[in-house]
C-alpha positions, -999 to +999 in steps of 0.1 A: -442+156+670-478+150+666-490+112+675-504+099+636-540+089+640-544+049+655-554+025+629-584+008+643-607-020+627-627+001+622-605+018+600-594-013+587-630-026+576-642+006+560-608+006+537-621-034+530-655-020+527-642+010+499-618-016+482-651-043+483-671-016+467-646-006+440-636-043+428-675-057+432-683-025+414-658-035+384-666-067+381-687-099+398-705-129+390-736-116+392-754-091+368-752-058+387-715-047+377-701-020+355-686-049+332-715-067+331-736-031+327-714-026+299-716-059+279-754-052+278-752-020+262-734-037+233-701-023+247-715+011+231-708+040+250-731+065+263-730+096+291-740+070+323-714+043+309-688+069+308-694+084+339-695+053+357-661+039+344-645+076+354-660+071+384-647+035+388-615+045+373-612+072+402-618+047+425-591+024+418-565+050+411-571+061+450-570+023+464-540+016+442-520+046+448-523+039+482-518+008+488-488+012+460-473+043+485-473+020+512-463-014+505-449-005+473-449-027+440-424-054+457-449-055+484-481-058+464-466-086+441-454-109+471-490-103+487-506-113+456-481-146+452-484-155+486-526-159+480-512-177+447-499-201+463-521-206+492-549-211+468-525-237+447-518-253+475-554-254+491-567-263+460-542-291+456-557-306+488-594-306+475-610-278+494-615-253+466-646-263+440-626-262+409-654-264+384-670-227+394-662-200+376-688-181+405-669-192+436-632-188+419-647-148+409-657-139+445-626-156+459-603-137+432-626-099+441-624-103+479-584-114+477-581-080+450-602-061+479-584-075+513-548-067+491-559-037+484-574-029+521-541-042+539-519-018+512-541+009+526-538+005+566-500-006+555-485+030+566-510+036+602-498-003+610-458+005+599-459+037+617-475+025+650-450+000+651-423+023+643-434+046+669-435+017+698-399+010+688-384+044+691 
């Protein structure tokens, strides 16, 4: 049987890097997303707007089926309420700024993006291990 390819971080950080892109891409605080892109056209659609959410959309159908193959949905709900309640919990003890919309946005796109990333590297990590078992 031929040895699966070694998931390196490397690996691991351009997955991030793709599942950054696609999730800042969608939405961020700042003005230079496709939501914010859209909301100053008036929500009107045009050729660019349209080929940019297709685009978009493309990208998070690839992250998404991945990760989904991987860890499945069980997996991707538990890894989205374990950040649930680490924030709740974190936050409970002061050391989240609770007024900005900002800082809560970037916290919520890089925990969408590192989800997203793990999902991805989910089947190199599972099958290394497996392999190192057998």
């Amino acid at each position: 049987m031929a040895e699966s390819p070694r998931l390196t971080i490397g690996g691991f950080l351009a997955r991030f890097a793709l599942a950054v892109l696609v999730v800042g891409a969608t939405y961020n605080p700042t003005p230079y997303s496709y939501y914010a892109w859209v909301k100053s056209t008036g929500y009107e659609w045009s050729p660019p707007v349209a080929f940019g959410g297709v685009v978009l959309f493309a990208g998070w159908f690839i992250c998404v089926r991945l990760a989904l193959r991987s860890m499945g949905g069980m997996g991707l709900l538990l890894a989205n309420a374990f950040l649930a309640a680490l924030y709740w919990l974190i936050g409970s003890w002061g050391w989240l700024p609770l007024h900005s919309v900002a800082a809560f946005s970037w916290l919520g796109l890089f925990s969408v993006a590192a989800i997203l990333a793990i999902g991805m590297s989910w089947t190199h990590w599972r099958r290394r291990v497996i392999v190192a078992q057998g």
